[in-house]
C-alpha positions as CSV (number, residue, x, y, z in Angstrom):
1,X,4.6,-28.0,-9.5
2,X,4.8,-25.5,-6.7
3,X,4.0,-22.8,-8.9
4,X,0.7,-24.6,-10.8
5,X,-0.3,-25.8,-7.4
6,X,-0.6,-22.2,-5.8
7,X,-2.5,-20.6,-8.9
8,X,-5.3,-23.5,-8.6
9,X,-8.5,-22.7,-7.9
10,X,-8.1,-19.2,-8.3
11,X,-11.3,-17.1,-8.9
12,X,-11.4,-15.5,-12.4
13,X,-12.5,-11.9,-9.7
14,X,-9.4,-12.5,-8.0
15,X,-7.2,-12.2,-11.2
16,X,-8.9,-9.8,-12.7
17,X,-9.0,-7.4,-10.3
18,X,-5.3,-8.3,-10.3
19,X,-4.9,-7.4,-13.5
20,X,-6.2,-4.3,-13.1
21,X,-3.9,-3.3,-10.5
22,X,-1.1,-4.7,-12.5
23,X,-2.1,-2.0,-15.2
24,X,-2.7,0.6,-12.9
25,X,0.7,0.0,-11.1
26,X,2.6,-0.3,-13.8
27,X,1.3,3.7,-14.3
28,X,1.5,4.9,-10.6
29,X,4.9,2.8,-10.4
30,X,6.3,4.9,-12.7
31,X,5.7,8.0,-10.8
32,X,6.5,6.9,-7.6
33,X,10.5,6.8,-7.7
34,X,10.9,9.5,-9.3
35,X,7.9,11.4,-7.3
36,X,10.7,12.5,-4.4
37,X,13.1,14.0,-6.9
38,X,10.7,16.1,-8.3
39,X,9.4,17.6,-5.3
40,X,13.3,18.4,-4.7
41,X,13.7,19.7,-8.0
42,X,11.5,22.4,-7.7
43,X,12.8,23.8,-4.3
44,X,10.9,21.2,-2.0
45,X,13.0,20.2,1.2
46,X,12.3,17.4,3.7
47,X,9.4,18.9,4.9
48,X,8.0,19.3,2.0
49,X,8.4,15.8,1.4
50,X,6.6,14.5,4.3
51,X,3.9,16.4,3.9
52,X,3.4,15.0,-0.3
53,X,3.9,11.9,1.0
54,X,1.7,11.8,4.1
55,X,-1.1,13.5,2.6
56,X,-1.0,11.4,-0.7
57,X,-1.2,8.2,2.0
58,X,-3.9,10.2,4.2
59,X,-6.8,11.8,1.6
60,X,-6.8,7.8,0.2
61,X,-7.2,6.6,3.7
62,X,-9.8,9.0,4.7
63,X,-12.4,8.5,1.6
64,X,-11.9,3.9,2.5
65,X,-13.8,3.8,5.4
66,X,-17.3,6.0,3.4
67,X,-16.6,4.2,0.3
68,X,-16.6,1.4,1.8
69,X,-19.9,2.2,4.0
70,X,-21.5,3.2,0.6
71,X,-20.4,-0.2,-1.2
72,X,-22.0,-2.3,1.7
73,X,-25.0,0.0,2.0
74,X,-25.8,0.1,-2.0
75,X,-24.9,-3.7,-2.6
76,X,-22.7,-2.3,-5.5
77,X,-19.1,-2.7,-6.0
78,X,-17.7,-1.9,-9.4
79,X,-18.7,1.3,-9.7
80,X,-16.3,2.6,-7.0
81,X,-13.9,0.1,-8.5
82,X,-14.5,2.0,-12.0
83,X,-14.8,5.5,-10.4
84,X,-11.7,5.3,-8.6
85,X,-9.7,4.0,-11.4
86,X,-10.7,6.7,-13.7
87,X,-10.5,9.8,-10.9
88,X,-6.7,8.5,-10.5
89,X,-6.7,8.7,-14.5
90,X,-7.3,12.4,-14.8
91,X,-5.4,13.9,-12.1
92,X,-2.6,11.7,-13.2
93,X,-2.7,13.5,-16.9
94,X,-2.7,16.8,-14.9
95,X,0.2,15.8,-12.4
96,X,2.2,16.1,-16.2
97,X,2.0,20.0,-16.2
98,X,2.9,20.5,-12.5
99,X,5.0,23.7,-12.1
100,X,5.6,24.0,-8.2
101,X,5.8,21.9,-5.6
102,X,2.3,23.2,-4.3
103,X,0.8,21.7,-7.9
104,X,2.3,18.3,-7.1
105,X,1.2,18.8,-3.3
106,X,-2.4,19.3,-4.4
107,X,-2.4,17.3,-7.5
108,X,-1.1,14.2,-5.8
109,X,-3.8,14.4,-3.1
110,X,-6.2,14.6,-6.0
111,X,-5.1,11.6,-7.6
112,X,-5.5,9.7,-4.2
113,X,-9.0,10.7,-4.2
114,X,-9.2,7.5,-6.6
115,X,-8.0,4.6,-4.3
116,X,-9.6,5.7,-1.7
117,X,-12.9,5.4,-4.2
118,X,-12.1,2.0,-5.4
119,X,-9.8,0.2,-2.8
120,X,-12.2,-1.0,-0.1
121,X,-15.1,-2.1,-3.2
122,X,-12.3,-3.6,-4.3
123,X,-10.8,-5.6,-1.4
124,X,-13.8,-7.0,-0.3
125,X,-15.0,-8.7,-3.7
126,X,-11.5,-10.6,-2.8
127,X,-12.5,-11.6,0.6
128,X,-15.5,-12.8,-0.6
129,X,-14.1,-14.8,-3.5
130,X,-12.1,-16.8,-1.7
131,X,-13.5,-17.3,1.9
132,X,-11.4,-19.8,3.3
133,X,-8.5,-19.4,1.6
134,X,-8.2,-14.8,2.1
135,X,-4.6,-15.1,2.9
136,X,-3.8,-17.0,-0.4
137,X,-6.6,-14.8,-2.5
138,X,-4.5,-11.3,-1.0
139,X,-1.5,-12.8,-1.4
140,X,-2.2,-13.0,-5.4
141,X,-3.4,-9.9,-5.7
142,X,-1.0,-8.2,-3.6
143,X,1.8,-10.1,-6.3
144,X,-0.2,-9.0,-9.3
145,X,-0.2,-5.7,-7.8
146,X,3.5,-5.6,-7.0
147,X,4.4,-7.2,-10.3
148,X,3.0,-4.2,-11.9
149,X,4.7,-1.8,-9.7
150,X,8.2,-3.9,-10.9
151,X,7.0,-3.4,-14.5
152,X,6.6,0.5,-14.0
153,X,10.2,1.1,-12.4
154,X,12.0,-0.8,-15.3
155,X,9.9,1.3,-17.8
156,X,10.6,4.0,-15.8
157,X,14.5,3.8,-15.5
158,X,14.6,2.4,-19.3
159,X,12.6,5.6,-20.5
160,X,14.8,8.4,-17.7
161,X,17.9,6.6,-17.9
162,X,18.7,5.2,-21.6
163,X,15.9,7.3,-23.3
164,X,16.6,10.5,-20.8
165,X,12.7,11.6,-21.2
166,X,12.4,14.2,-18.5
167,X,9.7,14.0,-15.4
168,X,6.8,15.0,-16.9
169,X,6.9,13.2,-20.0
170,X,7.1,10.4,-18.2
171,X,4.2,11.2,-15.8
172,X,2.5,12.0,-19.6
173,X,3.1,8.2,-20.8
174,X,1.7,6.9,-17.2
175,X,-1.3,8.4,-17.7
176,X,-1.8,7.4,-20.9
177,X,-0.8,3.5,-19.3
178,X,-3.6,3.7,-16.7
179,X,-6.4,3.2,-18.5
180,X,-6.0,0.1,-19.8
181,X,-6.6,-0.8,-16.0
182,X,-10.7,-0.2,-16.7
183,X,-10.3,-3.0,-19.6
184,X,-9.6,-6.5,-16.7
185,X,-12.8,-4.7,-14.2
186,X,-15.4,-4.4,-17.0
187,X,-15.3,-8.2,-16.7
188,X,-15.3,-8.6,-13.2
189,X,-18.4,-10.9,-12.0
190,X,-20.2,-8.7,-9.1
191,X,-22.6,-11.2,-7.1
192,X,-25.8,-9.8,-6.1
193,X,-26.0,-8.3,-3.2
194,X,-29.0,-6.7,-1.0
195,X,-28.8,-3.3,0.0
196,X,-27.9,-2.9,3.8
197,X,-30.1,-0.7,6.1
198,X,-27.0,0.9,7.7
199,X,-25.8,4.4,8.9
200,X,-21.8,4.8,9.3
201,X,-22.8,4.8,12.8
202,X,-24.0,2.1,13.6
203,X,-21.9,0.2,11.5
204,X,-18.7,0.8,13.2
205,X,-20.6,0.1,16.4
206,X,-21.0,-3.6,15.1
207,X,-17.3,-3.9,14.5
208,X,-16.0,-6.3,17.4
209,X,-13.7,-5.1,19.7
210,X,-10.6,-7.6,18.4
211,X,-11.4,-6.3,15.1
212,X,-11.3,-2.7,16.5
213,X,-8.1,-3.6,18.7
214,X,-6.6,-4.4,15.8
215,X,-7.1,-1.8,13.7
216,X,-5.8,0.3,17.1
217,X,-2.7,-1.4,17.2
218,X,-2.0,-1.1,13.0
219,X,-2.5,2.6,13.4
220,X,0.4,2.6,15.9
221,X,2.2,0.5,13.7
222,X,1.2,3.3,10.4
223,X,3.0,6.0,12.7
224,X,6.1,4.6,12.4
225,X,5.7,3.6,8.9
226,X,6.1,6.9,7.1
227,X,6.1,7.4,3.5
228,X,8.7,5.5,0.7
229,X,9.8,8.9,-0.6
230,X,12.5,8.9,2.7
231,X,13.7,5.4,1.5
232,X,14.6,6.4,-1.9
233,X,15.9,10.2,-0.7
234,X,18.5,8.3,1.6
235,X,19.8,6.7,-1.6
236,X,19.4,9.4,-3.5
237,X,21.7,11.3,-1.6
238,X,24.3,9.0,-1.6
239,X,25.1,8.9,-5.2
240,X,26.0,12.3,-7.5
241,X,25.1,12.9,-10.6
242,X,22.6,10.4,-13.1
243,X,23.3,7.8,-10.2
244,X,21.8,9.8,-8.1
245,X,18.7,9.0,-9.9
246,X,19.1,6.2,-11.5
247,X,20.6,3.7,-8.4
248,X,17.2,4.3,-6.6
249,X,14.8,4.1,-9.4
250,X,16.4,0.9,-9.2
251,X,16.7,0.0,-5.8
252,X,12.6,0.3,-5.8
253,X,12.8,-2.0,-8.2
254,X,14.2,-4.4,-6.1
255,X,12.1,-3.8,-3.3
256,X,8.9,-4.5,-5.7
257,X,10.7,-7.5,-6.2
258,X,10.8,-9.0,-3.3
259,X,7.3,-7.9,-2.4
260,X,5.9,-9.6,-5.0
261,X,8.1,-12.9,-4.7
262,X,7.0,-13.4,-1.1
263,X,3.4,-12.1,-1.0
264,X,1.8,-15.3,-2.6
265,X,3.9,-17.5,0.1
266,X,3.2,-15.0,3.0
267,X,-0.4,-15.3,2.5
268,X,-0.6,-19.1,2.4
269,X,1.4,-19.1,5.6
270,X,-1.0,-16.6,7.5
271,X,-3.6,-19.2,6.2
272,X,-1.9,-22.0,7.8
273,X,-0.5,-20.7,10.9
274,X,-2.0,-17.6,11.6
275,X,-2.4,-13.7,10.6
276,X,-0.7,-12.5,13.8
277,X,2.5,-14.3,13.7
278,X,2.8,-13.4,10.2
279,X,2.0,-9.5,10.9
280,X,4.4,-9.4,13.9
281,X,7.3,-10.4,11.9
282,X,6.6,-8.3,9.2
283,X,6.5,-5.0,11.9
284,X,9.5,-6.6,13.9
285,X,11.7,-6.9,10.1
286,X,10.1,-3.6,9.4
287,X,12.0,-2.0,12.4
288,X,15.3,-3.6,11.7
289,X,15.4,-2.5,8.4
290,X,14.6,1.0,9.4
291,X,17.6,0.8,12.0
292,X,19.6,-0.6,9.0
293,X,19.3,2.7,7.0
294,X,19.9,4.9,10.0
295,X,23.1,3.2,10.2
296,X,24.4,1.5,6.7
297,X,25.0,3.8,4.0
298,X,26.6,2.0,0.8
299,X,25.7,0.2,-2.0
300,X,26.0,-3.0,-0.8
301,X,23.4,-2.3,2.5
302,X,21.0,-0.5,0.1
303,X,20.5,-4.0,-1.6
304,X,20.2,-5.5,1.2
305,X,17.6,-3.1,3.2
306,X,15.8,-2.3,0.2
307,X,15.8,-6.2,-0.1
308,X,14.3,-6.6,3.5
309,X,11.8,-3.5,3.0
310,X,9.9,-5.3,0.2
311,X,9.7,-8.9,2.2
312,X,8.7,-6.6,5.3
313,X,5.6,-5.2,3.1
314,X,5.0,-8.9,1.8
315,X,4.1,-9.6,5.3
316,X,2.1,-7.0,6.7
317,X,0.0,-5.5,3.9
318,X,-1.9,-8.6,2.7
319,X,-2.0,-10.4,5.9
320,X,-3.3,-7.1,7.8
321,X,-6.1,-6.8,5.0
322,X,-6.9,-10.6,5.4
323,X,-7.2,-10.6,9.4
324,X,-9.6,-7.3,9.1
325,X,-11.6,-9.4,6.9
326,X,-11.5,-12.6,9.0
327,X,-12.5,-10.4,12.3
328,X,-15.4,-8.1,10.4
329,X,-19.3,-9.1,9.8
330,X,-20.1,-10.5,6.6
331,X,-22.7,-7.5,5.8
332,X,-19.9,-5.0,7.0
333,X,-16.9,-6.5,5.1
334,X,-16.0,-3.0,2.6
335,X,-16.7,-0.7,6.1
336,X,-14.2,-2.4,8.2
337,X,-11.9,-2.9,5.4
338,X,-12.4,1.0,5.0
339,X,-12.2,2.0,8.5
340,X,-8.7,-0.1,8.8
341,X,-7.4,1.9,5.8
342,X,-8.8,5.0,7.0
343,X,-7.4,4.7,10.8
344,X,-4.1,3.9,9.3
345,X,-4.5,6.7,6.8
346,X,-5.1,9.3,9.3
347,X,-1.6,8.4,11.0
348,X,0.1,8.4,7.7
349,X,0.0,12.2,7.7
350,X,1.5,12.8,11.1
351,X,4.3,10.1,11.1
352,X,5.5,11.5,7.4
353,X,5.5,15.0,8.7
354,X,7.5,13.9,11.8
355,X,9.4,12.2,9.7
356,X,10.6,14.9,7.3
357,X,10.9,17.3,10.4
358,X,13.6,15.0,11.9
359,X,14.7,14.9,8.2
360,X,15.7,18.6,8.1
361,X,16.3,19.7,11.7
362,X,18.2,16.3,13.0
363,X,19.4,14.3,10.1
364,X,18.1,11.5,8.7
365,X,19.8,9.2,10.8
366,X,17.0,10.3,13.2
367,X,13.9,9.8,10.8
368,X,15.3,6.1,10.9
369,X,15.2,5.6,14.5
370,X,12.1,7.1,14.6
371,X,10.6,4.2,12.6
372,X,12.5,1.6,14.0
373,X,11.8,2.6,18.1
374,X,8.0,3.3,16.6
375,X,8.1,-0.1,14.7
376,X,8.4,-2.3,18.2
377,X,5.2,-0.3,20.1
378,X,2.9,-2.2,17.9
379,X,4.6,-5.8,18.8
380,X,4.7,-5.0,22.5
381,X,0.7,-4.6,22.3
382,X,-0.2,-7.8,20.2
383,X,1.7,-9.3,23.1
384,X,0.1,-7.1,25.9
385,X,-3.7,-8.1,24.2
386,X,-2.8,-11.4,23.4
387,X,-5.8,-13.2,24.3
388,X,-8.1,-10.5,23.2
389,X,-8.0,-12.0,20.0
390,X,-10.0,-14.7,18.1
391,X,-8.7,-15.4,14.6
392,X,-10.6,-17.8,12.3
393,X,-8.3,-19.9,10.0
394,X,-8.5,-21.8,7.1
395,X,-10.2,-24.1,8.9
396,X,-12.6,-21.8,11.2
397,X,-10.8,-22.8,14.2
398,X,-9.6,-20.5,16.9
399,X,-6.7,-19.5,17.4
């Protein structure tokens, strides 16, 4: 009953652009557990590392906030939505015949090119096709896209560990699995929409300044969150031999579990009682479980953090896009959207570089730390700007 009652009333956009996420997960999912031990693999250290993984989170982030300024200023949506699906597509097929380290470094930047096409386009058709309800309408898309991402990492340890199909073969079949994700868009219902007589400029000028604190205090928050690739290298380097690969292919797994279990109910309870409570547990269990892998090195704890790392994610990403969109003008929706991903984009770069410095000078118990001490800033100023904020509920009452 729970189950029927949460998927009612869904818009057909909202699971369709879901589906097309699932698909396209289900391809970058399979890349992205294994994406750490390749860099390795071919000589790449810590460093190295940080820098794949901040950049691959940065070039997406920077392209949001323009693609998202384009969408509102030419009315149109899909095509990004289309464009960015199919620029992931090709560098994807490339990523198969990587040699180096510097062809995955450059390769994977390429392929990030795509979301940060498609995403903003993307999220705001959501917000706008469920208004009142953007918590709940994340939520399900955030599951569908999380669901995919749990799809790819069985596929992915089925295919490396009882099949043994090297990297690149696998990266091969990905590829080949990512275009179905055009198929669910083509029947995406775009509304009409006017085109807006907007510079960037001015745009971003219009943001209000809690929707611009916000975004402030989520880039703090990004600086601390540095990229999964550290996650599954501490577990990597607690196992030898196939373990070594296999036990964190499917310890992601797990995480995308969780994710997608509590993303649906997350969202419905930012709806009810708020974004900001929601959000500032999600950075306070964020930092905890940080802490947890400086400190906790077995089997046992990896179930557990990687466990609390996927309900962490349940409760910020969602609930983070849904309070942009409850804070941003209705004719500015895919800019702020884009500006949130591309401020937090543009700390992505430095706080995985940090992070796989500490990595290979310190240890990793120190890249851990790092998060956890960074993961508390961001709490201590939604508590210093408290009453700087005005969220809009379910309801359209303040908060």
């Amino acid at each position: 009953m729970l189950k029927l009652k949460i998927f009612k009333n869904i818009n057909p956009n909202i699971l369709l652009l879901g589906m097309g996420s699932l698909l396209n997960d289900i391809s970058s999912e399979m890349i992205m557990p294994i994406l750490p031990m390749l860099i390795t693999s071919m000589g790449g250290t810590g460093l190295i590392i940080g820098l794949v993984g901040g950049l691959r989170d940065c070039i997406s982030s920077l392209l949001k906030v323009f693609s998202g300024y384009w969408s509102d200023k030419s009315g149109k949506r899909k095509i990004f939505i289309y464009s960015g699906y199919l620029t992931s597509i090709v560098f994807k097929l490339f990523l198969a015949f990587a040699q180096t380290w510097c062809h995955v470094l450059a390769l994977v930047g390429l392929e990030r090119v795509g979301k940060g096409l498609r995403t903003s386009a993307r999220d705001a058709i959501i917000s706008d096709a469920m208004p009142e309800e953007k918590g709940k309408g994340f939520g399900i898309h955030r599951a569908l896209d999380t669901t995919g991402a749990i799809l790819g990492g069985i596929l992915v340890f089925i295919l490396f560990f009882f099949l043994k199909f090297d990297f690149k073969l696998i990266i091969l079949i990905s590829a080949g699995i990512a275009i179905f994700s055009l198929i669910p868009v083509y029947f995406v219902k775009e509304g009409k929409r006017k085109k807006q007589d907007i510079t960037l400029k001015i745009g971003l000028k219009n943001l209000s300044k809690p929707l611009k604190l916000f975004i402030l205090i989520s880039s703090m928050f990004a600086l601390a969150n540095f990229s999964y690739m550290f996650f599954i290298l501490k577990a990597q380097t607690s196992f030898d031999g196939i373990l070594s690969i296999g036990i964190p292919i499917a310890l992601f797994i797990l995480f995308n579990i969780f994710y997608a279990i509590f993303a649906i109910p997350f969202g419905i309870l930012s709806d009810k009682i708020g974004r900001k409570k929601v959000i500032i547990f999600g950075y306070a269990l964020f930092s905890l479980t940080s802490f947890g892998f400086a400190f906790f090195n077995s089997l046992i704890a990896f179930l557990i953090l990687f466990a609390l790392y996927g309900i962490s994610a349940a409760l910020m990403n969602g609930n983070q896009l849904a309070f942009i969109a409850d804070l941003a003008p209705k004719e500015l929706k895919a800019t702020a959207l884009g500006t949130f991903h591309t401020a937090v984009g543009l700390m992505a770069l430095p706080a995985s570089i940090i992070a796989g410095l500490l990595w290979q000078t310190v240890g990793f118990n120190a890249t851990f730390i790092y998060g956890g001490i960074m993961g508390l800033i961001p709490i201590s100023l939604f508590f210093i700007f408290r009453n700087s904020f005005k969220e809009i509920n379910q309801n359209a009452s303040i908060e």
